[in-house]
Steps between C-alpha positions, in 0.01 A plus 500: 500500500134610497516656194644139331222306676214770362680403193489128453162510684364728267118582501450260848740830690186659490261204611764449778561818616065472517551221731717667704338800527193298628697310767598889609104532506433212755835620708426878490181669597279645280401451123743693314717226383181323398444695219874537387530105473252436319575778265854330475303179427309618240793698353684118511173335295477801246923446449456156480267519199666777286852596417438884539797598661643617900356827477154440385473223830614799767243750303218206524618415867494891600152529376364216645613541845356843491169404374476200731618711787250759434220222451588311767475765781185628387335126471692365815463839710360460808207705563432649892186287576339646752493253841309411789543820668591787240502765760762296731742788473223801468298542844311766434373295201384225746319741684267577187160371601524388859260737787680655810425761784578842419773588835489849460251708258540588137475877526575697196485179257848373738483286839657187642414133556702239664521163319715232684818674667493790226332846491407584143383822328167510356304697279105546459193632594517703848417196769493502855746275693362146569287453159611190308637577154557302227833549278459566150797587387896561574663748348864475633523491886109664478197287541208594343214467727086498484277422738433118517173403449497221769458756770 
């Protein structure tokens, strides 16, 4: 039955199997049947217009939905903007540049500060407990410390 209706329809199979394939497109997520229907459309325009035969329409259709698969994800792609707050999921990143007091002192280049409800490692200059640092860095779960020039 479907292969008698291809038949008497001829080249417009192809430009309605594109319309179908972008109804799929607005029912389905995503944007791969996009790219597939309007290959199929153009396949059904460039069959319309010549009498080149079955086989040279599936070649034409299988390179067109590859190239305008290919060129469609990398012009359509969606590129990770960075947002309001980059380091939502990355505290010790949100750390970088804010002062606190040292709560125990850096001795050997390694100590201890309490930010918040957490205890972190740090890492700097040899400091006595009490001196306000300033983090410079995080390096993993480490904060890289100096002493803040505010005092």
């Amino acid at each position: 039955m479907i292969a008698q209706l291809v038949e008497q329809l001829g080249a417009w199979s192809w430009v309605v199997a594109g319309l179908i394939l972008l109804a799929l497109e607005i029912l389905l997520p995503g944007t791969i049947f996009l790219w597939f229907g309007v290959a199929a459309i153009l396949t059904g325009g460039f069959a319309l217009v010549t009498s080149f035969g079955w086989q040279v329409d599936v070649v034409l259709f299988v390179v067109l939905a590859g190239v305008l698969v290919i060129v469609g994800r990398r012009v359509f792609s969606r590129e990770a903007a960075p947002g309001e707050r980059p380091f939502l999921n990355d505290r010790a990143q949100r750390l970088v540049g804010t002062s606190y007091v040292l709560s125990e002192p850096i001795v050997g280049g390694k100590g201890r500060i309490r930010i918040d409800d957490t205890q972190w490692r740090v890492a700097g200059p040899d400091l006595p407990s009490g001196t306000r640092v300033k983090v410079a860095a995080a390096d993993g779960a480490v904060l890289k410390v100096e002493p803040s020039e505010s005092g």
